[in-house]
C-alpha positions as CSV (number, residue, x, y, z in Angstrom):
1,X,10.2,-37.9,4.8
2,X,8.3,-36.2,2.4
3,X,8.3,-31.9,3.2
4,X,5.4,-30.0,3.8
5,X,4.4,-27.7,0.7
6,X,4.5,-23.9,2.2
7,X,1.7,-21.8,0.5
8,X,2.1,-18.1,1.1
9,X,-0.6,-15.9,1.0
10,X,0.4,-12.7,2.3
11,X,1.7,-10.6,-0.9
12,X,-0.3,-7.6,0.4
13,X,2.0,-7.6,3.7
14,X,5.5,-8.6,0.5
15,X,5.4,-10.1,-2.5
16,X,7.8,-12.8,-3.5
17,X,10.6,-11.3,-5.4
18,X,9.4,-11.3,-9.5
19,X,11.8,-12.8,-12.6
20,X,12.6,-9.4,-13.8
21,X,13.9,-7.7,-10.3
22,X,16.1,-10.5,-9.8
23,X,17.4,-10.3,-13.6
24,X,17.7,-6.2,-12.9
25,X,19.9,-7.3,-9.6
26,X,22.6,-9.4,-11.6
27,X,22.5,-7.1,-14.8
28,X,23.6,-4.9,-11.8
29,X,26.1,-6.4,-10.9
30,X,27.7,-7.3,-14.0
31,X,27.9,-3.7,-14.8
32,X,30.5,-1.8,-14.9
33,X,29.2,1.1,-12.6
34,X,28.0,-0.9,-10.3
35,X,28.7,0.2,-7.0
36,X,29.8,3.3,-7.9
37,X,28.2,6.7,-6.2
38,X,25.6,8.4,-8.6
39,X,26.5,11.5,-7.1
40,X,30.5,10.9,-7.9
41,X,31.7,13.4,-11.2
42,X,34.0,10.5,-12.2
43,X,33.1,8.0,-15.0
44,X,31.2,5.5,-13.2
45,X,29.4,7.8,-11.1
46,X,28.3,9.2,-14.5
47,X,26.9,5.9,-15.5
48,X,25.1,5.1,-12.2
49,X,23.5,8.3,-12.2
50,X,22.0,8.1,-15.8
51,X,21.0,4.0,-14.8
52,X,19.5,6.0,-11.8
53,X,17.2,8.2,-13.5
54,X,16.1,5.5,-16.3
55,X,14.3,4.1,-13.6
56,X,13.4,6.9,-12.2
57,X,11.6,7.7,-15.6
58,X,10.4,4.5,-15.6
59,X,8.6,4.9,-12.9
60,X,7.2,8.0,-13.5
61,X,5.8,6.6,-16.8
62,X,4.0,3.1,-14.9
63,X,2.7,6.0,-12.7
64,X,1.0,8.3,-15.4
65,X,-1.0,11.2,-14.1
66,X,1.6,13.6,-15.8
67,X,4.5,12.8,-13.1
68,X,7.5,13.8,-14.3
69,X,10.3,11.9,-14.1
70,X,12.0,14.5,-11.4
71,X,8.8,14.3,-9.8
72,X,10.1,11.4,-8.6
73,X,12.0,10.8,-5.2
74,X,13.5,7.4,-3.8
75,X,13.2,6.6,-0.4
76,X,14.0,3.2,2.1
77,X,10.3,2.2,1.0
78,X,6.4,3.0,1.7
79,X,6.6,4.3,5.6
80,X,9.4,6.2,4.6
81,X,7.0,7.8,1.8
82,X,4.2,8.3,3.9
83,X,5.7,9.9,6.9
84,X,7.8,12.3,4.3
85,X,4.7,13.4,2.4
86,X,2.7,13.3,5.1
87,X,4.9,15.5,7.1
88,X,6.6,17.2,4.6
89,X,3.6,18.6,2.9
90,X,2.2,19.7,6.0
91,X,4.9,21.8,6.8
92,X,5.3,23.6,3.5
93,X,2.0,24.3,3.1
94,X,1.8,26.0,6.5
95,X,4.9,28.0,5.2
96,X,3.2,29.3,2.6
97,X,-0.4,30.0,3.8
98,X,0.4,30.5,8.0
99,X,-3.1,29.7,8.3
100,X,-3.2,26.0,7.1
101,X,-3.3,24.7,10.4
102,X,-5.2,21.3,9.8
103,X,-4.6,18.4,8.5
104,X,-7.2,15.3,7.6
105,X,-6.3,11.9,7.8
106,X,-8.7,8.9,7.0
107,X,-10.3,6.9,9.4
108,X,-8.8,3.5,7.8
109,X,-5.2,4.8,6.5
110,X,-2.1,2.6,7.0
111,X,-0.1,2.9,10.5
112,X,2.4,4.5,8.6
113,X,0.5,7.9,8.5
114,X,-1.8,7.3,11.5
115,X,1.3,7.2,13.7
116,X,2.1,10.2,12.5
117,X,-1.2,11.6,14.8
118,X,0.8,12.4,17.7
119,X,3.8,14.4,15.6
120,X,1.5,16.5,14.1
121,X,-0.1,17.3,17.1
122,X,3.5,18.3,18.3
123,X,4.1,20.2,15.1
124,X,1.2,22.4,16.1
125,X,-1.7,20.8,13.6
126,X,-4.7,19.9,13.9
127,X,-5.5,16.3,13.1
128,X,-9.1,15.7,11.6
129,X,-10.4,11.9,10.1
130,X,-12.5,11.6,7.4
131,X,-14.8,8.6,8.2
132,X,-15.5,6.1,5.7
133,X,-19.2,4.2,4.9
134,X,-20.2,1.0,6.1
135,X,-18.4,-0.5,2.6
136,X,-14.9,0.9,3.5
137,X,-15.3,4.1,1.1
138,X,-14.2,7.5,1.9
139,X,-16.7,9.9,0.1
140,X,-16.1,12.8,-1.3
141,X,-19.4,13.9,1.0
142,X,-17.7,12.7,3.8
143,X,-14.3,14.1,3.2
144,X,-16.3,17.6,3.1
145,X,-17.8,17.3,6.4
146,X,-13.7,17.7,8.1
147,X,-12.8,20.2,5.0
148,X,-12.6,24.4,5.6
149,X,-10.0,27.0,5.1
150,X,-7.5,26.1,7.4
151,X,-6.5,22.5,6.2
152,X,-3.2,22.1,4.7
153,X,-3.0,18.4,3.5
154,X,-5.4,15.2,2.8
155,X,-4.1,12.0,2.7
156,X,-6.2,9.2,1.4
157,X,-5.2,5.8,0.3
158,X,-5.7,5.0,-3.2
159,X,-6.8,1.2,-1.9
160,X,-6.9,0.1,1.4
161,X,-4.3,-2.3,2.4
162,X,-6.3,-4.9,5.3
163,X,-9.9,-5.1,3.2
164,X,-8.8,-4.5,-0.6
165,X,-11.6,-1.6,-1.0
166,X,-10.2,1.1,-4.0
167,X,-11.1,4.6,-2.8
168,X,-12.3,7.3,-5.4
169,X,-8.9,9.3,-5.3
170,X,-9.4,11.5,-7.7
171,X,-12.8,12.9,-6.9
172,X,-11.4,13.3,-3.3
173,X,-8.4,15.2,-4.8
174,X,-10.5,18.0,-6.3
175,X,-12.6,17.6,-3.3
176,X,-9.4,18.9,-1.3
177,X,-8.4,21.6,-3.6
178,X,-11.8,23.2,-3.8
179,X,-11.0,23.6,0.0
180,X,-7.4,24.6,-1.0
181,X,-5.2,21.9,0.5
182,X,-3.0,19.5,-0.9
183,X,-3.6,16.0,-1.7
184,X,-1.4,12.9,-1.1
185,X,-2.2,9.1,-1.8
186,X,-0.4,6.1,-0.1
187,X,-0.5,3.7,-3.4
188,X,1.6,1.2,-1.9
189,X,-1.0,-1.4,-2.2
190,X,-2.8,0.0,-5.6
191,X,0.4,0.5,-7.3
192,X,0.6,-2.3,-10.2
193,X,-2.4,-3.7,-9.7
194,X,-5.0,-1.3,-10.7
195,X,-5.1,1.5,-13.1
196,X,-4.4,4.9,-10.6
197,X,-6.3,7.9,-11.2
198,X,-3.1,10.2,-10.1
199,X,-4.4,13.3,-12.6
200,X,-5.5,15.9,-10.1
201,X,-2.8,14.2,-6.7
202,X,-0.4,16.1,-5.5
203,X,2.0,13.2,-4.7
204,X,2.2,9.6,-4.2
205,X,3.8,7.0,-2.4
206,X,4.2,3.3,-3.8
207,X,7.1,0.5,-2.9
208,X,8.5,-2.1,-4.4
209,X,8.0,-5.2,-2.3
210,X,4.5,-5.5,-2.7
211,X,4.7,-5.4,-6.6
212,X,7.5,-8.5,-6.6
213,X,10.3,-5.8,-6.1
214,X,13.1,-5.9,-3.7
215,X,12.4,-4.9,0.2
216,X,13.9,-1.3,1.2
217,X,13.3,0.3,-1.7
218,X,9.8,3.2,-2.3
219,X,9.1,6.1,-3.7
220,X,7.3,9.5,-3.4
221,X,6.1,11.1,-6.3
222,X,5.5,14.7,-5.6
223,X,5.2,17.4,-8.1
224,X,7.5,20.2,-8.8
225,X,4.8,22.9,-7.4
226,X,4.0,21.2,-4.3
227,X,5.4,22.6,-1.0
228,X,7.5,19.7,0.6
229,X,10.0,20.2,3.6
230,X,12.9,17.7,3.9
231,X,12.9,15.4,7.1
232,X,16.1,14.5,6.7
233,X,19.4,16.9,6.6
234,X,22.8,15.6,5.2
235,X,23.5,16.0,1.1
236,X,21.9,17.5,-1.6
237,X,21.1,13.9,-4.0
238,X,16.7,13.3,-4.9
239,X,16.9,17.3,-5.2
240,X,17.4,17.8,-1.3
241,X,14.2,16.3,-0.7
242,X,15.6,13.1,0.7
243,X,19.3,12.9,1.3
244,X,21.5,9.8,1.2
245,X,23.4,7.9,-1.4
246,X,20.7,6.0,-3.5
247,X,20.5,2.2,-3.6
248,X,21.0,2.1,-7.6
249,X,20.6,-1.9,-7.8
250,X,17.3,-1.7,-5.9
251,X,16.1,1.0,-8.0
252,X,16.8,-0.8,-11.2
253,X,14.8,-3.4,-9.7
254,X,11.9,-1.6,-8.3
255,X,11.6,-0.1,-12.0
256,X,11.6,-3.3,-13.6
257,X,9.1,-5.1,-11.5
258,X,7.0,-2.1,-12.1
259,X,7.2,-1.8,-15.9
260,X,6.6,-5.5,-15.9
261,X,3.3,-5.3,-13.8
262,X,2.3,-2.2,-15.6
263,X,2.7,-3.6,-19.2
264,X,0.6,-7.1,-17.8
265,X,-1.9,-5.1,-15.5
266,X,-5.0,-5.8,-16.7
267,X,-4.5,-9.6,-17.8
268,X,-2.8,-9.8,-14.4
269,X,-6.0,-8.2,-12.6
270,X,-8.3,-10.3,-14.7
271,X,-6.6,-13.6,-13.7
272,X,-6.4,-12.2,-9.8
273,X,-9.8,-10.7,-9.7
274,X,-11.1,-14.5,-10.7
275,X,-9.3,-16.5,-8.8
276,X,-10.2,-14.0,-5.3
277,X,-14.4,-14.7,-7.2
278,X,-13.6,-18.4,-6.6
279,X,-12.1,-18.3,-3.1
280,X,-15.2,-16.2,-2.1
281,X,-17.3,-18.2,-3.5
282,X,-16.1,-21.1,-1.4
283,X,-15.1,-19.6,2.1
284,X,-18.6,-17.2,2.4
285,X,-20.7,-20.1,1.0
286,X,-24.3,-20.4,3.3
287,X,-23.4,-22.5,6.2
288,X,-20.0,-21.6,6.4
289,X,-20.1,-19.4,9.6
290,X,-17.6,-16.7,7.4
291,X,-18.5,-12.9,5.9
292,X,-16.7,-10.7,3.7
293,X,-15.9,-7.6,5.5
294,X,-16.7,-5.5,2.4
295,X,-19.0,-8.1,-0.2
296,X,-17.6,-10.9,-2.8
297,X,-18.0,-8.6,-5.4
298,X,-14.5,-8.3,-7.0
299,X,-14.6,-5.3,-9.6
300,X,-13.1,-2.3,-10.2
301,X,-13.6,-1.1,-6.5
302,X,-12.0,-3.7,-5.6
303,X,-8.1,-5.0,-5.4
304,X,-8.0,-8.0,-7.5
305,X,-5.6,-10.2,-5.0
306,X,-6.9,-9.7,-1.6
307,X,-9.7,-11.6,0.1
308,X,-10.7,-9.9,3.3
309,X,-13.1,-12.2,5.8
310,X,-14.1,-12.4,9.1
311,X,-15.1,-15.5,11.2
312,X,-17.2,-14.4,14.2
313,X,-16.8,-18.0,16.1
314,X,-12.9,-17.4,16.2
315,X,-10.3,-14.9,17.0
316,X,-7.5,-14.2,14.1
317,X,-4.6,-15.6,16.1
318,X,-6.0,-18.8,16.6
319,X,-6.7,-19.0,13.0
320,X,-3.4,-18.0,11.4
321,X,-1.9,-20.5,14.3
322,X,-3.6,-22.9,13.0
323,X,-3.5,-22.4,9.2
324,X,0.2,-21.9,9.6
325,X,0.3,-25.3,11.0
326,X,-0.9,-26.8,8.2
327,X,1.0,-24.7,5.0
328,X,-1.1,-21.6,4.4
329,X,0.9,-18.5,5.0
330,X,-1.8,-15.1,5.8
331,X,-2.5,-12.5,8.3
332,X,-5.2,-10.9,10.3
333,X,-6.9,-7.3,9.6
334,X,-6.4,-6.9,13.3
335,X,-3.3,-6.7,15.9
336,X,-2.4,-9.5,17.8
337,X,-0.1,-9.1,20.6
338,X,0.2,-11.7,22.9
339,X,-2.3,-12.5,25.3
340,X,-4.4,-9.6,24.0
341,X,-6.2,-9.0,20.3
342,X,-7.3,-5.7,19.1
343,X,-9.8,-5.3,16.5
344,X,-8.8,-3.5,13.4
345,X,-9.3,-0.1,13.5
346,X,-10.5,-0.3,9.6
347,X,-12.8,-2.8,10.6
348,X,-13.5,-0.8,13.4
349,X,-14.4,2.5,10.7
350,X,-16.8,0.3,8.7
351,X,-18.7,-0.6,11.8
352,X,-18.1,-4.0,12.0
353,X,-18.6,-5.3,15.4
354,X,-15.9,-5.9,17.8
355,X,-16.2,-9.6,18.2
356,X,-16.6,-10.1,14.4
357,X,-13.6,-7.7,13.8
358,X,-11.0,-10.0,16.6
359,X,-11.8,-12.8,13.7
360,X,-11.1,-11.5,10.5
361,X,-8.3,-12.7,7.8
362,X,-6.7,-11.2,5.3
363,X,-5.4,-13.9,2.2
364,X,-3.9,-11.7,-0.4
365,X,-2.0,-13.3,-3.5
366,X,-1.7,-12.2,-7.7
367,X,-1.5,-14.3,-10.7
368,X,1.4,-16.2,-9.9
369,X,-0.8,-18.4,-7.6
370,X,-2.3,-21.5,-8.4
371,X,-6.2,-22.2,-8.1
372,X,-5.4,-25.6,-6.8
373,X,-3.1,-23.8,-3.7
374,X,-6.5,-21.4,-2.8
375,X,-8.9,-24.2,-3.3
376,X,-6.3,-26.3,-0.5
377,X,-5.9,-23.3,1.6
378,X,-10.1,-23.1,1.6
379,X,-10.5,-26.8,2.4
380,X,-7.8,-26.1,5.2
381,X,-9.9,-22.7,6.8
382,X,-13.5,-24.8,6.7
383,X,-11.8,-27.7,8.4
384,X,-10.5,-25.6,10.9
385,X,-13.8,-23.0,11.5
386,X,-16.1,-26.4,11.3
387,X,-14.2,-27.9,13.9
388,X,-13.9,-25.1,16.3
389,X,-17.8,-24.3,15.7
390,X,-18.3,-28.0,16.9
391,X,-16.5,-27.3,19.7
């Protein structure tokens, strides 16, 4: 019996694990530290702690923008990194200016810090969204219409994670500061893929699973200036910012993964950018019944690997159902809970219609895919959309 081939296309939600992680994992192991505590004053301990901060230096250096390598914190991954930056940053601001009461959230942010909405509110803040243009972009116009002199922290993502649009970070930065409130970016889907404009960010969050890295393992990059209260109590390791015992193996990982995709990045988005042109090209042909939420226009406002669509004649469940029936591994932009479908509350911010938005697919991917896999996966989706259109 011959098996089905399995192609997955949903890096954007984890990437498969890359080469040089899994080599960092078993040079791990083979070493003598390994482990050992990094915080431990004994021999080994000694070791793990300088392996430690090689990657955290490592990092710092893929992430330019002048982060230092103690800039750097580890956490269990990107919510982690949100929520602590998110939260963190907000509270020291407030300590040191009482009057920084506000904080401004984008309309089409990660759940990560949207969730947050209801802590905030707990905390005492006030919770403003920045609203985005009919392309997915937050403005610097529009992030000055929430702005004044009581906001503490905006957080906007350096690309968003359903639809693939990059956001103009840094001009938003200094759009923040004129107001005087700090500025953090959730990277987690830009990180590796595109160059980051980090110069004028106050911190950063990025993981490693969506770069080919192991699951469990982010960071938040915040700098040495920046007012940040811990949310976590219990030891004094990532310079009391986030206690625990780090995972050294995954750390070694993350940072190789990282170098990797940061010494290949721009063949790497070259290679992704054409291959998301192609699938494009075929899915949102005339007669096809599918639209790109945001254009087929792949550039530099664009991540390279993820193709964003919608399908008005069908809802996302059905789809992916379907798809996954046949191979082809992706998700949906929107929520699906059973018996009920939500439309995505990005899609929703770009003012797609509701019925369009319950249809819309995400098919996200890098270099390590082959054209043969996207052209299958596109004969697969027209099958599927032509049939249930003749129905």
């Amino acid at each position: 019996m011959q098996t089905r081939k399995t192609v997955y296309l949903d890096h954007a939600a984890s990437s498969p694990l890359r080469q040089q992680a899994r080599d960092a994992l078993l040079a791990y192991e083979e070493a003598p530290y390994a482990g050992a505590n990094p915080n431990s004053l004994h021999t080994m301990g000694r070791q793990a702690a300088r392996a430690l901060d090689g990657a955290r230096a490592e990092l710092a250096r893929c992430l330019g923008g002048r982060i230092r390598p103690a800039d750097v914190t580890f956490t269990s991954g990107g919510t982690e990194s949100n929520n602590l930056a998110v939260l963190g940053m907000a509270e020291g601001a407030r300590s040191r200016d009482r009057r920084r009461t506000c904080v401004v959230l984008s309309a089409i942010e990660h759940d990560s810090i949207l969730d947050l909405v209801p802590m905030l509110h707990d905390r005492g803040f006030e919770v403003r969204l920045a609203k985005c243009d009919c392309s997915g972009v937050v403005t610097p116009e529009l992030l000055g219409e929430v702005l004044d002199a009581s906001c503490a922290l905006v957080s906007v993502m350096s690309a968003n994670n359903e639809t693939g649009v990059v956001q103009p970070v840094g001009q938003l930065a200094r759009t923040a500061h004129a107001a005087g409130a700090l500025f953090h970016t959730d990277a987690v889907q830009a990180f590796g893929r595109i160059p980051l404009d980090l110069a004028d960010v106050d911190a950063v969050s990025v993981a490693a699973h969506k770069i080919g890295g192991p699951v469990g393992i982010g960071a938040l990059a915040v700098r040495g200036r920046v007012p940040l209260r811990p949310m976590m109590l219990g030891g004094g390791q990532e310079l009391g910012r986030r206690p625990g015992t780090q995972d050294v193996s995954s750390a070694l990982a993350f940072a190789a993964a990282a170098t990797w995709c940061c010494a290949n990045l721009e063949q790497n988005r070259v290679a992704t950018a054409g291959l998301a042109r192609g699938l494009y090209a075929r899915l949102c042909a005339e007669g096809t019944g599918i639209r790109p939420t945001a254009g087929t226009k792949v550039g530099a406002d664009r991540l390279p690997g993820i193709v964003s669509v919608v399908v008005p004649s069908m809802d996302s469940e059905t789809l992916i159902l379907a798809l996954d029936q046949q191979g082809f591994e992706v998700s949906a932009g929107s929520a699906c809970s059973s018996g009920s479908l939500d439309p995505s509350h990005v899609l929703s911010a770009m003012g797609i219609p509701r019925n369009d938005a319950l249809g819309s697919l995400r098919v996200s991917f890098d270099e390590r895919c082959p054209r043969e896999d996207l052209d299958a996966f596109a004969d697969a989706l027209l099958a599927i959309v032509a049939a249930g259109r003749a129905r």
